[in-house]
Every structure is written in C-alpha cells, then in structure tokens.
N, C-alpha and C positions, 0 to 999 in steps of 0.2 A: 375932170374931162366929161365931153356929153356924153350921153348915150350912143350919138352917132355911133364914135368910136369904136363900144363895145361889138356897136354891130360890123361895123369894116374889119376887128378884128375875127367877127365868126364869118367872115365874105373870106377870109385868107386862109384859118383854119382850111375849112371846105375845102380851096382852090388847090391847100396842100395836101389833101388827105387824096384828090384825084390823081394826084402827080407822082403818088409814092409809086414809088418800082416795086410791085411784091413778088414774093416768090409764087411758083406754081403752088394752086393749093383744089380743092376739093369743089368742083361745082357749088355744094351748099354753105361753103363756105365763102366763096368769091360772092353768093349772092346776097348773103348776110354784110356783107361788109357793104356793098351797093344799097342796101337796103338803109342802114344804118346812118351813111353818107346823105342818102336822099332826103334823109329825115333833119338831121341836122341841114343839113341849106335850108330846109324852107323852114324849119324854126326859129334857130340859130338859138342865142343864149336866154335863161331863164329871166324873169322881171319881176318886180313887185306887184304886179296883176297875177304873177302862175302863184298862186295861194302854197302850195309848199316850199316856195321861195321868197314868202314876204318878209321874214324878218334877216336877211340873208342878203343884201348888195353884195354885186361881183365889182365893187368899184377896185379893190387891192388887185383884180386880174385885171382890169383894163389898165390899170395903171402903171403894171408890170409891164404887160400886151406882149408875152412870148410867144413864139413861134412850135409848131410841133417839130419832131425831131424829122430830118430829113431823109431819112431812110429807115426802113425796118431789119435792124440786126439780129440773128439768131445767140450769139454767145457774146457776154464782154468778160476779158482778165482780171480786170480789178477785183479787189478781194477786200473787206471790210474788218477793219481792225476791233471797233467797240463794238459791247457784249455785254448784255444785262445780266446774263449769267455765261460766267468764266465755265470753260469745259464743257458747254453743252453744244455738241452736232447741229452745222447752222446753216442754211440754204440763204445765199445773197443773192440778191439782185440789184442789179448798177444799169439806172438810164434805161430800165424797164423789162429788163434781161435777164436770161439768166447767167452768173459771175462765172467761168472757170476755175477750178479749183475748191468747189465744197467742201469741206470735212466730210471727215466718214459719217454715213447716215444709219439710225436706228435698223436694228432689225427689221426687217420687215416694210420698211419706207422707199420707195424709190421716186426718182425727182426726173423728170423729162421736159425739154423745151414740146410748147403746141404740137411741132411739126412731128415729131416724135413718137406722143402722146395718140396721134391721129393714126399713125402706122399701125400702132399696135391694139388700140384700145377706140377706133372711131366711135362707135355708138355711144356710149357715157358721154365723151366727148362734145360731140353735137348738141345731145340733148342738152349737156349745160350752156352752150352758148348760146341755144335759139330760147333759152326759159328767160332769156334777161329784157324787158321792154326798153325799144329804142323813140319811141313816139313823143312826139311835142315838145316842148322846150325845156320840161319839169324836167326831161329826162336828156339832154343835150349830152350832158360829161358820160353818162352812159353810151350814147352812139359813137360819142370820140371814141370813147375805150375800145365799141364792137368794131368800127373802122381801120383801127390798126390792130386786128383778133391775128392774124400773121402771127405776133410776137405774143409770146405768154409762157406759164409755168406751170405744169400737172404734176400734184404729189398725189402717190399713191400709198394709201395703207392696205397692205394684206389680209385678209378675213383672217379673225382671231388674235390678231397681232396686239399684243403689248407695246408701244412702242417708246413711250416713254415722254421725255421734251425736245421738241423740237425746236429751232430757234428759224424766223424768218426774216431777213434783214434789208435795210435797202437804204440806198445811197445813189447818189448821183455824182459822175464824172465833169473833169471842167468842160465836157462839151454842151453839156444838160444844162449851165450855168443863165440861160438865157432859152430853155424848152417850156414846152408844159408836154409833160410825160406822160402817157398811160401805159396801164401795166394790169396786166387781168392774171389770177392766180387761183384753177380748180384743184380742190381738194377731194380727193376721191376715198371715203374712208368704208371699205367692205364689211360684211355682216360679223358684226362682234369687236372688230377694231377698237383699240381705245389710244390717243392720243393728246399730251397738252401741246399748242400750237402756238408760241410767242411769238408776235407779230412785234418789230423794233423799229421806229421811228424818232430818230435821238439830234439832239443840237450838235455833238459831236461826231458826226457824219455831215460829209457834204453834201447836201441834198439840190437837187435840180429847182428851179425857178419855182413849180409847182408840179405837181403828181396827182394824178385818178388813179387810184388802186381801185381793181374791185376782183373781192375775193369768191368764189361762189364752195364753199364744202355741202356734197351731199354726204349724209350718215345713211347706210344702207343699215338694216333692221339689228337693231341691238347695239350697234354703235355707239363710242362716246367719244367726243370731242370737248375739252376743255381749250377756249379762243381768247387769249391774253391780247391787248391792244395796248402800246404802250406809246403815246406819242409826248416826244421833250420837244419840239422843232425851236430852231431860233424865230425873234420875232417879227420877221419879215417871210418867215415861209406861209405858202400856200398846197393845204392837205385836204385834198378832197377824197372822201373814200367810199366804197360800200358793199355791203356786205351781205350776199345774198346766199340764206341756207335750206336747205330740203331735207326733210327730216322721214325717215322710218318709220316704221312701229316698233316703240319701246325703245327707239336710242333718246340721247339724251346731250342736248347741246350747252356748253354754259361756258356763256361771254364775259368777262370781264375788261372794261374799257378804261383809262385813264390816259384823259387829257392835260396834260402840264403845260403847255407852249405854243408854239403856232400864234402866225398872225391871221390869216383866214382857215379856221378848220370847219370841216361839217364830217358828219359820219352817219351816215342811213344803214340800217340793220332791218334785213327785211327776214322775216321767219315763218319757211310755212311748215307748219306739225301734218305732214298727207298720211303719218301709217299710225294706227289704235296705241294709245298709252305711249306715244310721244313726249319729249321734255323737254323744254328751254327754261333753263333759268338764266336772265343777263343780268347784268349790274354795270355801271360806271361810277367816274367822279372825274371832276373837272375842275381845277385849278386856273383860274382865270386872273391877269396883272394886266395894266397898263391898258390899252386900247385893242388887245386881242379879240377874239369874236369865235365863239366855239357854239354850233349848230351839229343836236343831236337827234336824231331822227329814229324813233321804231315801232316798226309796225309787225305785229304776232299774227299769221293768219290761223284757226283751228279749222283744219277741215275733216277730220277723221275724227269720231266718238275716245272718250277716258284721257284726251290730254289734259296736260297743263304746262303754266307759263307763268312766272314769276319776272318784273320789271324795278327793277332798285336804281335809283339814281339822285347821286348827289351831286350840289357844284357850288361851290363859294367863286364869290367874283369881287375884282377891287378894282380902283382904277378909274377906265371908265369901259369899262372890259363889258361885253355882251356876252349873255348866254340865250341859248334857243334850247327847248327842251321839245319834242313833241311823241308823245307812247301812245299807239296805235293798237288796241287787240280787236280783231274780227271772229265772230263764231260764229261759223258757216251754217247752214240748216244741216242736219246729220250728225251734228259736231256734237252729239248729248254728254253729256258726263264732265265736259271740260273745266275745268278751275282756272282763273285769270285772276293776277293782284299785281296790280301796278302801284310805285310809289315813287315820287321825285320832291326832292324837299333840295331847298335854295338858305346859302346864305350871303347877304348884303355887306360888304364891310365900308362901303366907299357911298355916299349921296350920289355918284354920279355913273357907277356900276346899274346895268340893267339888265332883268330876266324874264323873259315869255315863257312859260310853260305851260302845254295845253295835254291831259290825259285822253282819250276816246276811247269807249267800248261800245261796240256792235255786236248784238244777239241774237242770232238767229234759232236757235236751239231749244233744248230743254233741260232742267234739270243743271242747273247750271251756276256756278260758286264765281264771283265776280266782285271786286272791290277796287276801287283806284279813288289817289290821292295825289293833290301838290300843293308845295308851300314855298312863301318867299317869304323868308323873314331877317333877322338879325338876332344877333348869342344872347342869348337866357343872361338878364343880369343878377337875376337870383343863383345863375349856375356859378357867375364870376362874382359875385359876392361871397358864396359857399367856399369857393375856392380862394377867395383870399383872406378868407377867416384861417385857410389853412397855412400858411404862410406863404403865399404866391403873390407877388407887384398885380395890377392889372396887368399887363404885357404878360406875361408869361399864362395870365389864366387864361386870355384872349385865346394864346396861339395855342397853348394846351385844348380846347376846347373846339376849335377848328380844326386842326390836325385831327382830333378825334370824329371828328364829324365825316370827314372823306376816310379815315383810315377803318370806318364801316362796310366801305366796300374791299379796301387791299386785306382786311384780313379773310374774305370769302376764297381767297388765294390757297390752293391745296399744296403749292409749293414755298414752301417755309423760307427757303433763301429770296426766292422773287417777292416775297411777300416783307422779306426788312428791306430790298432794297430798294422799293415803291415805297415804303414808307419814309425811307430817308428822300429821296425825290419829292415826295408829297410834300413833307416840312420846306424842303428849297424851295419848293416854289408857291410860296406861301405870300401871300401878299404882301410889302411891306408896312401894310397899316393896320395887320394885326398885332 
C-alpha cells in the first residue's frame, strides 16, 4: 500500500479519538488528552526521515489499518486462563482494561482502574501522566495512548512491602479482533517496596489486532522492582510497547526482556536514575524466525551523582527476520560518580536475516566509568568443532551453542521456575536452521 494510506488511516485514528464519549474526569486531565490528540493530527505517524524510526516500517499496520476501540470502558469480565507461572497472583487486562475477577493480590499490592487511582491518590497520579512526551510523530503511539488516558491500571506497592510475584497479563477479546488497543499501566512502588513484576504476552492468548502498552513504574527511594517482559505473540501480531521508569536514590530497577514472536514488535525502555546511588540493570534476548521484525530501543538517563547502569543484550535472528538494537546512556552534568556498560552481541544464522545495532554514550560529568560494545557475527566454528570432537552431530552443537547464547540472559532470572520455563521457550523458538 502507499503511504497515502498510512496517513488516511492516522486522519481516522484522530477523527475517532474526537468522538470518544469520555467520562467526566479532571480539568488536567481533559486537557492532556486535547493536548495529546492535537499533537497526533498534525503529526500523524512516524516515517523513515523521524531517525528513531528508520529501520522500523509501519507497513504490517497499514496493512492491517485497524480502527481504535469505540468507546472507553472502565472494567471487562474476561478472565485469562495462561500462566507463565501456575499459582502466582495475576492482574489481567482484556482490550486495554482492567478484567473482573483478579486473584487475590500480594500483601501489601493493590490494583485500581485510573478513575479510582485519581480519587484517592491524584498527585502521583498526574505527575506520571504529564512526564510522558506527546510531540512529533517519533512519539504518535504515545499520544494515542495519552488520548485514550480515561482508561488505565494503577498498581500500588506499600512502603516496606515484600511483595513478592506478581503476574500481569493481557489479552484481547473478539471485539479487539480488528482494534489497535492502547492501554497505559502506573506502577506506584513506595520507599523500601520490593517487587518481581511479570509482564505476559503469549501466542496462546487472544490478542487484539495490535496494542501500545505503556508502562511507567516510579521507585520511590530504596525501592526494588524486578521487570520480566515475556513476549511469545503469534506471527501476524502487532506489539508496540514502552517503558517509562523514574528511579530514587538507591532503589534499583532490573528489566529483563524476552522477545520469542511477534510480527511487528519494538519496545523502548526509557530510564531516568533522578535520586544519588540509583540502579538499573536491563538485559534482553530476542529470538527472531521467518520475516518477524523486533525493534529494541534504550535509553539510560543519569541525572543524580553515584549511579549506575548496566545494558546486556542478546538476539540471534533467521529467516529473513530483522532486528533493531539501539542503547542510549546520557550523563547529565552533576551526574559524577556514574558507571555505564553496555553490551549487545548478535547472531546470524540465515544470509538473509539482518541486524542494526547502534550503542551511544553522552558525557556530561566527571569521574566517570563507561564502556559500550556490539557485535554481529555467527557461532565460533572452533566452538562447534570443540563440541563435536565431543560427541555432538553439527545440529546439535549449533543449537547447543545458541540456546547458550540467549540463555545468558534467562539465567539473570532470580526466579528459578521462570527461569526453566524461558529456557524451554527459548529452545522452541529457535530457528529452524540451527
């Protein structure tokens, strides 16, 4: 299809974002969502001139050309049967909602639709939904998301709280079958909280035509958040997501991301360190088949002196599968003391598989520990020669030796059972030409 198209369909987006019926809500928040809508008209969608979206065609969404949902609903019924881990306390969300009917929630956790959240708790509130930039067209799926800010999900952790795992899940109903969803999810974790946070994205779930999650957790001082991302999508889905987190002094955030599936994925991870002795550490890995197309985005801001940031990512690709890599660290002036190490290593199994990876570090500071690396390459044939002196076929060293190579990040995993059953995921979705 041409271009036209893409753009008639951000002319109808708009024309339906005007027409949603919302419910009463907050002066600053009617005027966020106005604000949000105005930006998107006169943008509309991102191109291969907006530079954070060069290696990244929207052609799988024009092609789709779904419609937003027609109305902003506060709760849906549906309730989600698959479960990365059996037994663990799970918060769904169906068609961008939050589901009726949760399990019982950790100590100390409680879960509120927006409208809710705002009753009780506005100021936090606010603050996260005015920190998210709606400007120019890099940023469109973010206005979508602020346009429909009516609907959304606030989890709270308690100061002190142990809380333990949480699971977060999400699915689409057959009405969503022909949407593009968005769905915004603050995480509110109070001074000392500690939390793992599994975010589920699975082929076995019906998922809506396409989804913009965007998650924003602040850690208030001392804080820990461990942030699992697990996406399996079938290969005609469309996942757009991201990830915006605000960090303390001295808490300590740490992502780990795995990509298995999806046909258009991207994921931006934006991290600002604002309180003294701050921590991120992220990692991913990406499993790439066939003609899928996985675009990872992060950027580490340090603005506060004594942080650090650590950047791990791996991705094997086959097929003629795309990956995007791009790791961002900024150090702000005042930022002294910081440590930044980024690393992204690639492997090729296919001639016709391709990978862009770009590292960046910005210095502003002093006194200051900094290292960043990427590779694309293909398996060590000294490693599959080693290995089959030992008594392994080639096929078996191959896929031993690839499976090894992403299971550097599932084993960063503090929980032992998510951590075999990402590993048995990881092997499935292994390419077939290893």
């Amino acid at each position: 299809m041409s271009n036209a198209t893409l753009t008639e369909l951000a002319a109808r987006w708009a024309d339906q974002v005007r027409k949603l019926d919302t419910p009463a809500s907050p002066t600053w928040l009617e005027d966020l969502r106005h604000k949000a809508t105005g930006h998107f008209s006169a943008g509309g969608f991102p191109h291969r001139k907006v530079e954070a979206w060069r290696y990244t065609p929207l052609k799988r969404l024009e092609s789709a050309g779904p419609g937003l949902p027609g109305k902003i609903a506060s709760t849906c019924p549906v309730t989600i049967d698959a479960a990365l881990l059996p037994d663990v306390p799970a918060i769904d969300i169906v068609d961008g909602v939050l589901a009726q009917g949760s399990a019982q929630l950790p100590d100390g956790v409680s879960v509120f639709t927006l409208a809710e959240a705002i009753e009780m708790f506005e100021g936090p509130v606010r603050a996260l939904a005015e920190a998210v930039p709606v400007d120019g067209p890099a940023r469109a799926f973010d206005a979508i998301n602020t346009a429909f800010l009516h609907q959304g999900v606030v989890i709270r952790v308690e100061k002190g709280a142990d809380a333990g795992t949480l699971l977060l899940r999400f699915a689409g109903s057959a009405r969503s079958a022909d949407e593009f969803v968005p769905c915004r999810v603050m995480l509110l974790m109070e001074a000392g909280a500690r939390l793992e946070l599994v975010e589920q994205h699975l082929a076995e779930v019906t998922s809506p035509a396409a989804l913009h999650l965007l998650v924003q957790p602040h850690l208030a001082e001392n804080a820990e958040l461990e942030h699992v991302r697990v996406q399996d999508e079938g290969e005609e889905a469309i996942l757009l997501t991201t990830t915006r987190v605000q960090q303390d002094g001295a808490s300590c955030y740490r992502f780990r991301g795995f990509d298995l599936g999806g046909g258009l994925v991207r994921h931006e991870l934006h991290v600002s360190l604002e309180g003294e002795g701050a921590r991120a550490d992220l990692a991913g890995a990406w499993v790439l088949d066939g003609r899928r197309h996985c675009d990872t985005r992060v950027a580490v801001e340090h603005v506060a002196p004594d942080c650090s940031s650590v950047q791990f990512f791996r991705g094997v690709l086959g097929g003629s599968s795309r990956g995007v890599f791009n790791g961002r660290a900024l150090i702000r002036e005042g930022a002294d003391g910081s440590s930044v190490r980024q690393s992204n290593a690639n492997l090729l199994l296919s001639p016709l598989a391709e990978m862009d990876t770009k590292p960046e570090l910005e210095i502003y500071a002093d006194e200051v520990e900094a290292s960043h690396g990427a590779t694309v390459g293909q398996l060590d044939e000294g490693a599959i020669f080693y290995l089959r002196t030992r008594g392994l076929t080639e096929a078996q060293a191959r896929r031993l030796l690839t499976a090894a190579f992403c299971h550097a990040v599932s084993q960063k995993l503090n929980n032992a059972a998510l951590a075999e059953n990402l590993g048995e995921r990881i092997g499935a979705a292994m390419p077939e030409s290893v």
